[in-house]
N, C-alpha and C positions, 0 to 999 in steps of 0.2 A: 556180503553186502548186497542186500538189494537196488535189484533196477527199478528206476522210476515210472511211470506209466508214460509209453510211446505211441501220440497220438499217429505218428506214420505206420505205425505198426498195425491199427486198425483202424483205417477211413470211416467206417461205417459208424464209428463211435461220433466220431466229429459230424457227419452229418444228423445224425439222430440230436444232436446238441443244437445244431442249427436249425434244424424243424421246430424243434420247442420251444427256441427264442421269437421264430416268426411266431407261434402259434398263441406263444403268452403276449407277444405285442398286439395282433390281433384281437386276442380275447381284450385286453385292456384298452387301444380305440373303439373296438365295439361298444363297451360300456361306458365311455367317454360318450358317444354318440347315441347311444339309448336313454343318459341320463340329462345328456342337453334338451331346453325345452325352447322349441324357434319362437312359440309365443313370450314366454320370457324375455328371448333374447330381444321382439321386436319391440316389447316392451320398455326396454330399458334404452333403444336407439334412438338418434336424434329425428329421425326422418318421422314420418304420418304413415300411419297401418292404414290401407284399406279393405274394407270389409264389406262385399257381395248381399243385401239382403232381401231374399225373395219372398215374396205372398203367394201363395200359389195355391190356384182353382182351376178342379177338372183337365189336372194332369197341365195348364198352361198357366204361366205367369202373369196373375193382376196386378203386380207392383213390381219392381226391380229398383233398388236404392244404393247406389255404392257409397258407402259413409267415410270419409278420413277420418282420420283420429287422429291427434295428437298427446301422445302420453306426456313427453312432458311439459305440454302448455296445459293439457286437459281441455282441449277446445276439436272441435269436428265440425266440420262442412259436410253436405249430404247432396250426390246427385239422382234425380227420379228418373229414370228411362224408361218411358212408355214402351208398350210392345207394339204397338204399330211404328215405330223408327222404322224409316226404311231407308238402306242402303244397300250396295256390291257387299253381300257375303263373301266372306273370305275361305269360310268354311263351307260353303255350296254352291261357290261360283256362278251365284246369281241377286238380281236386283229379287228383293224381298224384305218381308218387315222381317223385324229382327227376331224375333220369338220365333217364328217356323222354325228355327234350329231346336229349340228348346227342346231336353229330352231328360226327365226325371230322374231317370235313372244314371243318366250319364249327360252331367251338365256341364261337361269341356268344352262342347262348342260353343253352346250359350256365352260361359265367361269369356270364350276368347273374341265374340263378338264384340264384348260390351269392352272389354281392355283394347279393341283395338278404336272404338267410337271415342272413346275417353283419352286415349295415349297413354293408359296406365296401367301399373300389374295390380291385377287384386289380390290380397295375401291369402283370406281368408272367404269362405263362402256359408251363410246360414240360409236356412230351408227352411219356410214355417209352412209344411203341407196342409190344407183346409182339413182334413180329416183330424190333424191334431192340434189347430190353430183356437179353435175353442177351450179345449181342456190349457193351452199357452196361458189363455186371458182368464181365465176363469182362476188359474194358479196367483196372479197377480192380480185379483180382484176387479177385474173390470179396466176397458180402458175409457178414460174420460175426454170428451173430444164438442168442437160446437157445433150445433149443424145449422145452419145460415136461417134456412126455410124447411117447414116440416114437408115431411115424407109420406104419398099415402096412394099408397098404388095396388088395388083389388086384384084377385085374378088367382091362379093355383095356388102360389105363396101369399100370402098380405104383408106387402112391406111398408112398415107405421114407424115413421123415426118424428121424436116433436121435435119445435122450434126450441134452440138454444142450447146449452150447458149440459150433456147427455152421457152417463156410465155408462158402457154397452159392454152386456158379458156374455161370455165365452160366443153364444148360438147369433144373438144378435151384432157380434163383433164379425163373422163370419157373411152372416146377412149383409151386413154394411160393406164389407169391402167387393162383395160380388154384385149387389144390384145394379143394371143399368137403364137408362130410357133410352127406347129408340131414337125419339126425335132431341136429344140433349145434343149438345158440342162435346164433341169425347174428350176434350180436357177437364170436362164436368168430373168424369170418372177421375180421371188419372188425378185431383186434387184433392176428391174424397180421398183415394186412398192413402195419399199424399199427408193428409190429417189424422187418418188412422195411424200412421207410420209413427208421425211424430208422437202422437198419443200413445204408443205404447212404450217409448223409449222415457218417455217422461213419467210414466207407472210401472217404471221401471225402479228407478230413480225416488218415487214415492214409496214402493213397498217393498224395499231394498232389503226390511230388517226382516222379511218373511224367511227371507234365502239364509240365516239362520239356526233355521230349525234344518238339521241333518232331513229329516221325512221333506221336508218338501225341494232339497236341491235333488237326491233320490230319484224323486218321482220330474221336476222341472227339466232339468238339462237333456234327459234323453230324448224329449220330445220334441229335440231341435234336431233337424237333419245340415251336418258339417262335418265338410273335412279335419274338423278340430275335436281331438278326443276331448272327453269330459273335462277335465283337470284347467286345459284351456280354456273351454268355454267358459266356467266358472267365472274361470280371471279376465277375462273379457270382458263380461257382463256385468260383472263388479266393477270394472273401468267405467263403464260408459252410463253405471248407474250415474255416477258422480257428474256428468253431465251438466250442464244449465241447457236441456234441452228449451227453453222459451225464444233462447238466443241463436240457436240452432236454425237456420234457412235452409232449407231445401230447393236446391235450383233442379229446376226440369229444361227438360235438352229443347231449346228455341227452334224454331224454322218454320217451312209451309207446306199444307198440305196439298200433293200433287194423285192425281191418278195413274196408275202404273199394273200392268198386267189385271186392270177389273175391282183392283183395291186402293182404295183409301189410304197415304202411306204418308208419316210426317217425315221429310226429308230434312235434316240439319241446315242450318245457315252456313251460306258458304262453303259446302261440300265437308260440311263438320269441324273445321278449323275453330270457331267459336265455341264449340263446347270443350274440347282441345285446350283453349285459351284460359277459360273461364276455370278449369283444371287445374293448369298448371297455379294460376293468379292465385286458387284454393289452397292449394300444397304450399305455397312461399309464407300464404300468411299466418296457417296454420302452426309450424315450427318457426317464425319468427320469435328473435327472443323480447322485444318491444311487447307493449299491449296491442293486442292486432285491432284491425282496422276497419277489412271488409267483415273479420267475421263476427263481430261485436256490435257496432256501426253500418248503418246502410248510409251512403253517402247522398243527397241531393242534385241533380244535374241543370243544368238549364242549357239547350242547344240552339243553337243559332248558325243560318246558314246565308255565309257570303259570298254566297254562289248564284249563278243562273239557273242554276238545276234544279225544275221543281220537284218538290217533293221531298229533298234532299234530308229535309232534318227530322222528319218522320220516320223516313226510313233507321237513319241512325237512331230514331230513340230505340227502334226496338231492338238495335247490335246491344246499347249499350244494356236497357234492361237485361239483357241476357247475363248481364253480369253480375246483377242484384243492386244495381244500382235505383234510385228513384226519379225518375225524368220527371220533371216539374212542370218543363213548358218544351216545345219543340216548335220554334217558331224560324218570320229570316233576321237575319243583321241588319242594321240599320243603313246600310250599303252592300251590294252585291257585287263588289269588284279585288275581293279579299287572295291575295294570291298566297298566302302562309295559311296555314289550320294552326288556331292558336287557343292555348287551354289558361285559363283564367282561376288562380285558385286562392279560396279565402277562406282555407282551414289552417293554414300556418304548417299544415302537417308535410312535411316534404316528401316521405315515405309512402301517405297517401297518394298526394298526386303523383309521384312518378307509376304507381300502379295502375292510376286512371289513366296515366299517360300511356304505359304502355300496351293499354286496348289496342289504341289504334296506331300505334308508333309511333306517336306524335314527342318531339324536342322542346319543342315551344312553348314554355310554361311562363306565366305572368303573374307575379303575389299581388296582390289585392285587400285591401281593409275593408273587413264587413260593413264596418261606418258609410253610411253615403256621406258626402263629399271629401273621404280621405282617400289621396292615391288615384282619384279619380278621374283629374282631369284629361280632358283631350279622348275620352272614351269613345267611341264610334258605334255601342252595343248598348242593347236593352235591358240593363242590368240590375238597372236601380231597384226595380220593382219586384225581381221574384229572390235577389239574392241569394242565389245556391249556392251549396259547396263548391262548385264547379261550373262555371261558363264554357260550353264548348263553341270555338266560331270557326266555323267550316269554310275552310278556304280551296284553292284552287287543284291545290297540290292532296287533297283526298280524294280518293277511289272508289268510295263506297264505302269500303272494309279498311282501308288505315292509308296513313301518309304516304306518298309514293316518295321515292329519293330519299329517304330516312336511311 
């Protein structure tokens, strides 16, 4: 009669058994985790992808835009960050614009500047280097953009751009986003590029069926520099073709300019809390399952201040523009002894106002019929005349920057 096989008899059997088990569970998460794709996955999640996208000249950035997305509303918000931002580097431990970090080759610190200005993670980061930024545009035929007042500036280069409705391809696309005039307001710049940006996402979007033809994704995708292998990028860019970029706003980072170690530096409002705000306010509406609001809609404001404090509602308009809102009038109350900050709202929409409401923290929300003389009476405000979306009247209990005691 045979004996059976006695594992105590030789250990070395049973460990060699155990090595193989780990070694095939191994091999099998590993290709779990090679064949997961995190673009997919972020694709298919309820939250907003944010996506990094740089213009860049002579090795520094002329544009920086972080775009949300929402896959499944198919809606996106877009923030512009100039490079003169200046704040406390976190990454150089010093007051400086924000681009001195910048380094082509290794743009960690960059991002982590800009994710800590914003309060947000970037997922994704694209790179349109000026050296391949032409042969970009030239793949999608041109990007088509307005330009207010023609351009005509003699000298080494000649830069000729006319008045109006202008295709600018591949060399001319490049031209426009680098020229500047000495004596312009450097938001001049940062809104050209600002218009190239959106210009290109939107001939994006137009020449969608190029991408297509196998020869021209080939030759397109590589000429993007991104942490996103090809396959990603594809699907990406397929996303965002689908776009209604016209609806698309581009908010740029508010504040003022200060001088600081010799340079010219735009510091954020309120030590950057407001573009923080304006962020978060982005993301909520973005994956809202309702039709959104701010990013469909630009709301009307009218402000009014019941206060003593000159100045007061000037200043607030420009918190609130920072929010993409439309300030219509920023004037006082009809009385200056208003000890509540009280918001006035005649869009019926509740979900609206409590987002305008939550700008400034403000509680105190009042419905209102667009109709004059409905709901009207006993009114103590200017109201009849500009009827906005929104009546903001600044009472005692605001700080500047939002309700105090909230």
């Amino acid at each position: 009669m045979k004996k059976g096989f006695d594992f105590k008899a030789d250990p070395s059997i049973l460990l060699l058994l155990v090595i193989l088990l780990l070694l095939g569970g191994g091999i099998v998460f590993s290709l779990n985790v090679l064949h997961s794709d995190p673009v997919e996955e972020a694709m298919a999640g309820e939250e907003a992808i944010s996506l990094l996208f740089i213009l860049e000249g002579d090795e520094k950035p002329l544009g920086s835009y972080v775009l949300m997305y929402s896959p499944r509303n198919n809606r996106a918000a877009a923030i512009s960050v100039p490079g003169d931002v200046g704040l406390i580097l976190k990454t150089a431990d010093r007051v400086d614009r924000i681009d001195s970090v910048y380094d082509r080759k290794n743009i960690g610190a960059y991002r982590t500047e800009i994710e800590g200005l914003l309060d947000l993670t970037i997922n994704y980061t694209v790179v349109f280097e000026k050296e391949r930024l032409a042969r970009i545009v030239d793949v999608i035929e041109g990007v088509e953009i307005f330009i207010p007042s023609a351009v005509e500036i003699y000298g080494e280069e000649n830069i000729l751009f006319p008045y109006g409705n202008t295709r600018l391809d591949g060399d001319k696309a490049v031209q426009y986003i680098k020229y500047e005039i000495p004596e312009e307001d450097p938001g001049e710049a940062v809104i050209r590029r600002q218009r190239f940006f959106q210009g290109f996402l939107k001939a994006l979007g137009e020449k969608n069926h190029l991408f297509k033809d196998p020869s021209v994704v080939r030759y397109f995708y590589p000429l993007l520099k991104s942490d996103m292998n090809r396959p990603a990028r594809r699907r990406i860019f397929e996303a965002l073709a689908a776009l209604d970029v016209d609806r698309l706003g581009i908010q740029g980072v508010a504040g003022n300019y200060r001088e600081s170690s010799g340079q010219r530096l735009l510091f954020p409002y309120y030590d950057g809390t407001v573009i923080k705000d304006v962020v978060r306010q982005a993301q909520r509406s973005l994956v809202q399952k309702t039709q959104g609001t701010l990013v469909e809609r630009v709301f009307t404001v009218e402000i009014l201040n019941g206060t003593t404090t000159t100045g007061l509602a000037s200043r607030t308009a420009e918190l609130i523009r920072g929010f993409r809102y439309e300030v219509i009038a920023a004037d006082n109350a009809g009385r200056n002894d208003h000890e509540k900050t009280e918001i006035i709202d005649r869009t019926g929409l509740e979900d609206a106002a409590n987002v305008f409401a939550e700008i400034i923290r403000c509680k105190n929300i009042r419905f209102e019929s667009r109709i004059p003389g409905e709901d009207s009476a006993g009114l103590d405000i200017q109201n009849v005349k500009y009827r906005a979306d929104f009546t903001l009247i600044i009472g005692k209990d605001f700080n500047g920057r939002v309700v105090a005691g909230n």
